[in-house]
N, C-alpha and C positions, 0 to 999 in steps of 0.2 A: 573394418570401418573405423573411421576418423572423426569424432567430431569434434568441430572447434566452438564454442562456447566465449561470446563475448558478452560481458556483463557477470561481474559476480555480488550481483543483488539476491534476494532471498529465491526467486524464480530459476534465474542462475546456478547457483550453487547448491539449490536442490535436485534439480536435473543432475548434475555433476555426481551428484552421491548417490543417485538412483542407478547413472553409466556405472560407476565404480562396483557396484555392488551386481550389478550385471554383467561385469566383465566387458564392458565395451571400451576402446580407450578414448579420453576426454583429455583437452583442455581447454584451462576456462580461464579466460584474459580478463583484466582488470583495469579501471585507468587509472586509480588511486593507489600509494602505496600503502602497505598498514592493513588489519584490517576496518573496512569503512566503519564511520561510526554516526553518521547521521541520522536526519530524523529524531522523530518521538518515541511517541506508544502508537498503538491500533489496537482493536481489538479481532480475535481471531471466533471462524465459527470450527466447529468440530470435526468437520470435513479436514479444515486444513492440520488441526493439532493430530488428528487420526493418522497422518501420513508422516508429522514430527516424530510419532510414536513406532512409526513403524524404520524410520532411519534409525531411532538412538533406543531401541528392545533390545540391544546388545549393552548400551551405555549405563553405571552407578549413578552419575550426576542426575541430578532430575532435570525436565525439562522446566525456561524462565515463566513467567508469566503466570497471573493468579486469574481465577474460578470468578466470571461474571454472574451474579447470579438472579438478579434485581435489572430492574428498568423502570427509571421511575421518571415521568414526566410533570414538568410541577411550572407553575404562574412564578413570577417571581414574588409577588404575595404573599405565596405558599399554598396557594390552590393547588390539590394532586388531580391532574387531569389523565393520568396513570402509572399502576402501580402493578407490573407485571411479574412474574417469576419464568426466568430466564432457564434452558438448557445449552448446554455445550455452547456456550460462548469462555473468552478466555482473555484476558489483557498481557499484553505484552508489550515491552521496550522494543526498538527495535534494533538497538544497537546490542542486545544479549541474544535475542535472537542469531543474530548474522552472528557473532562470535560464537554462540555454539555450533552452528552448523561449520564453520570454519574449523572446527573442532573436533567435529567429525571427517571433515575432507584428509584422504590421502592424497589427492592429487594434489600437487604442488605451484597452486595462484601465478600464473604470472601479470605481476603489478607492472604501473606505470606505462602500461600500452594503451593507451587512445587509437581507438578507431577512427583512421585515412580513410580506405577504400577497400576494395576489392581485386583481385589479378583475373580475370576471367579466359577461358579457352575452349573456344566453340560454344560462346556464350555459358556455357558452364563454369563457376566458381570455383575456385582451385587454392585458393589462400587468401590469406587476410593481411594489409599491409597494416603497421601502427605508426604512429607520428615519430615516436621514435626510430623509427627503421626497420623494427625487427617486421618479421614475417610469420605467418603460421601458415603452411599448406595443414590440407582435411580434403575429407570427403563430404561432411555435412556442417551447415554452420549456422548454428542459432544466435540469433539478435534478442538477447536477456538487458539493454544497454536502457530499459527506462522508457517513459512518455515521449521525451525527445529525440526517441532512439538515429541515429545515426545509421545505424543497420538497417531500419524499414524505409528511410528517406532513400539510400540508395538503392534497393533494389523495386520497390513499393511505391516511391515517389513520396511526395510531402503529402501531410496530411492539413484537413483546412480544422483547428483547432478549433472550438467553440467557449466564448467564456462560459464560466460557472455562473456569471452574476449575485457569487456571494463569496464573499472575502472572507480566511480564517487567521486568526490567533491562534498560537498552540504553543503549548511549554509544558515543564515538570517543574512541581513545588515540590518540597523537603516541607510536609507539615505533618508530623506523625499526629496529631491528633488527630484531623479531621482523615486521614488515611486509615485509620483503626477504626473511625467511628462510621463509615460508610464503606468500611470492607467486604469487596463484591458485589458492589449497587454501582450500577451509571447512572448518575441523577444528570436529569438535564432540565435547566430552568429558560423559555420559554415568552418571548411578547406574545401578546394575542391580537397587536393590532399592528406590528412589523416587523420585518425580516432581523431578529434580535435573539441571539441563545449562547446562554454559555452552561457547558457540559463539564464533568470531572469522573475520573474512574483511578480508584488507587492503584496501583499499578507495582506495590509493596506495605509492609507495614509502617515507611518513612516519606514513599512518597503517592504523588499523583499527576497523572497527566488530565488537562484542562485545556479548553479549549474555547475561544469564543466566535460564533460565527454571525456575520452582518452581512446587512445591505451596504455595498458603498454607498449607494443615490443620497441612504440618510445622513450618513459618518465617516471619515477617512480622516486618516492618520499625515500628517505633513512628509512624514518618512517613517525608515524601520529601523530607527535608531533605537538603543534600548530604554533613555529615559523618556523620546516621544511615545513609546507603545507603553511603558509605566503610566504616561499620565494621560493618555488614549483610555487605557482597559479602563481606569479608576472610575474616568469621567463618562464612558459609555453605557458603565454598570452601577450606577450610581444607587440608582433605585431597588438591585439586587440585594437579598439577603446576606448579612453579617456573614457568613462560613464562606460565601464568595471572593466577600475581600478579604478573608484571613487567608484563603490559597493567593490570592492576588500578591499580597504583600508576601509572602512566603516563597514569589516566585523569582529566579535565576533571570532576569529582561536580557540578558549577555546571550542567552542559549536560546531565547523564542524567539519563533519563525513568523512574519507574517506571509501568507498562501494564498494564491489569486489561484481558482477552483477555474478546473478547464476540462473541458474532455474531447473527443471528436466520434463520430459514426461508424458504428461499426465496418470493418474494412471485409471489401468480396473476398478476400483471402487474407491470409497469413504468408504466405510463403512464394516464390520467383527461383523456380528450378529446384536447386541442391540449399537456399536458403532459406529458414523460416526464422518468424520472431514470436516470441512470447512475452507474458507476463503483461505491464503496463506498455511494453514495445505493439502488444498486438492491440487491446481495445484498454479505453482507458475511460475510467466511470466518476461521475461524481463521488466525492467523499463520506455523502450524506450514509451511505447501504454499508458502509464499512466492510467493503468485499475485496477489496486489492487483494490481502495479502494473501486471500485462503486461494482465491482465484491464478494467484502464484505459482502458489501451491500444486492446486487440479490442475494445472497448466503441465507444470515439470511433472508429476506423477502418470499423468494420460501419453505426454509425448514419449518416455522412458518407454514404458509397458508398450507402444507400439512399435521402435523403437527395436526393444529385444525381442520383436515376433520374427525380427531378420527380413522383413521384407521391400520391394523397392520403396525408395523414397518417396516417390511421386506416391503411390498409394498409401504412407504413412502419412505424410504432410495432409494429404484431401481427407485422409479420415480424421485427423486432428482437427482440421478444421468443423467438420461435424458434427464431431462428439463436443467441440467447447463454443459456437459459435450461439448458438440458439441461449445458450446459459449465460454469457458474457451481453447479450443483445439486451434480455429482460434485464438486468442488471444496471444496465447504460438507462435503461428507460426508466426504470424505479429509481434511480437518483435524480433526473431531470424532474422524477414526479415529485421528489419529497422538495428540491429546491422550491417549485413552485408555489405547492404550501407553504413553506417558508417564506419566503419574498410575501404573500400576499393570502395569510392566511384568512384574512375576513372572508374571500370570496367562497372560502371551505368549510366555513363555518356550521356547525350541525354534524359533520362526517364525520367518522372515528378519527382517530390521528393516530397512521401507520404508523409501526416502528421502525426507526432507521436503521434496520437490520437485516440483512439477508438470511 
């Protein structure tokens, strides 16, 4: 058995070293050359570090990422509306992430293939064609290519996106004090009468990733140039506590992203024959639950393990869907929940206020 593996994002590339370690042969196509370095930070829960742990139990390097350990939600006043203590959660870069695991990989990346299409015969998939030319014939072929996967459009059909209705800022500051001094806490500060939050999680002893999430209806940015989001965040957070704008000012505007939050409904299936997709290819959740990347993870870990049971596809692919669909569904649904306390927390007013964490 053959599989070919498009997409070497963290979902990607974790399948890949689970085949390797299985003895199954894999290849895992790439469109970028290098390896990718995008993105921020996330934070991870233990499910997914538990399956890091079990690729690199061979490996001296430690694995990236520091010990979340605090949750603490606060007014921007400095009302602590909570002050939780945290298990197995874990912040992570995501660009040391992908390069350890890259790190780990024997198999040999092939870069600069963008996914065209498909060869099909007897409606059965047979190879993958890429923009450049090349080809890869398989026998199985998983779609690891993202939200806007390309893989699930052509065999799946389009999906009907849904906005988020809440816009994010996100970056990394270089401000070793207030990274020492909130080391293993995610503070997130909190309007109480609009869709208005800005979060920080050090992410080392020098820096932090930060993040601010809004309503447009109330705020938008003219563009995502980097001095209009310098003088967007200043003038949005105005009213925020001092330690805010000392990460603000301490922030790279060159490297942050502005993020229009989308997701779509969970899909009847994953898979069309000898093809399946994963990762953010298969369901795709709000930001708020911070579950992407662990859900990557379960993803490549579940499909492997069934996978090397040697059995047909057709009954690997329906039980993958199974075992991950009911867990990826709550998921989609508790981000649409915490949005909407967010956008419009007066009407929620008196309730606890979940934590945005799976």
């Amino acid at each position: 058995m053959k599989v070919v593996i498009i997409g070497a994002g963290i979902a990607g590339l974790t399948l890949a070293l689970f085949l390797e370690k299985y003895n199954i042969e894999v290849v895992i196509n790439e469109r970028a050359a290098g390896t990718p370095g995008g993105g921020h930070a996330f934070l991870m829960h233990h499910d997914g570090l538990s399956i890091l742990q079990e690729l690199a139990k061979d490996q001296t390097s430690p694995l990236p990422g520091k010990l979340v350990e605090k949750y603490c939600l606060l007014r921007p006043d400095g009302e602590v509306l909570q002050h939780l203590e945290l298990e197995a959660w874990h912040c992570m870069k995501r660009s040391e992430l992908t390069a350890f695991l890259y790190g780990l990989l024997k198999t040999t990346v092939q870069e600069e293939r963008v996914f065209s299409h498909f060869v099909y015969k007897q409606e059965k998939v047979i190879a993958a064609v890429f923009e450049n030319g090349d080809r890869e014939d398989g026998d199985i072929f998983i779609g690891a290519d993202g939200g806007y996967s390309r893989v699930r459009t052509e065999v799946l059909g389009p999906v009907s996106f849904k906005s988020g209705r809440v816009k994010e800022v996100v970056g990394i500051a270089r401000q070793a004090d207030v990274a020492l001094k909130y080391a293993g806490i995610f503070n997130k500060f909190q309007k109480s009468y609009r869709g208005l939050a800005f979060g920080m999680i050090p992410t080392s002893e020098q820096e932090l990733v930060w993040f601010i999430q809004y309503d447009p209806a109330v705020a938008e940015p003219e563009d995502a140039k980097p001095e209009t989001l310098r003088a967007f965040c200043a003038d949005l957070l105005h009213d925020f506590p001092p330690v805010v704008h000392k990460v603000l000012q301490a922030n790279d505007y060159e490297k942050t992203y502005l993020w229009n939050t989308r997701d779509f409904d969970l899909l009847p299936k994953f898979h069309q024959d000898n093809v399946l997709v994963i990762g953010d290819a298969a369901h795709l959740a709000l930001p708020f639950t911070s579950a992407g990347t662990t859900n990557a993870l379960v993803d490549a870990k579940t499909l492997a393990e069934l996978l090397r049971a040697d059995l047909p596809y057709e009954e690997v692919f329906e039980t993958f869907y199974e075992q991950r669909a009911a867990s990826v569904a709550q998921h989609l649904e508790f981000g649409r929940k915490l949005r909407d306390v967010f956008l419009d927390p007066a009407a929620y007013a008196g309730q606890a206020a979940a934590i945005p964490l799976i």
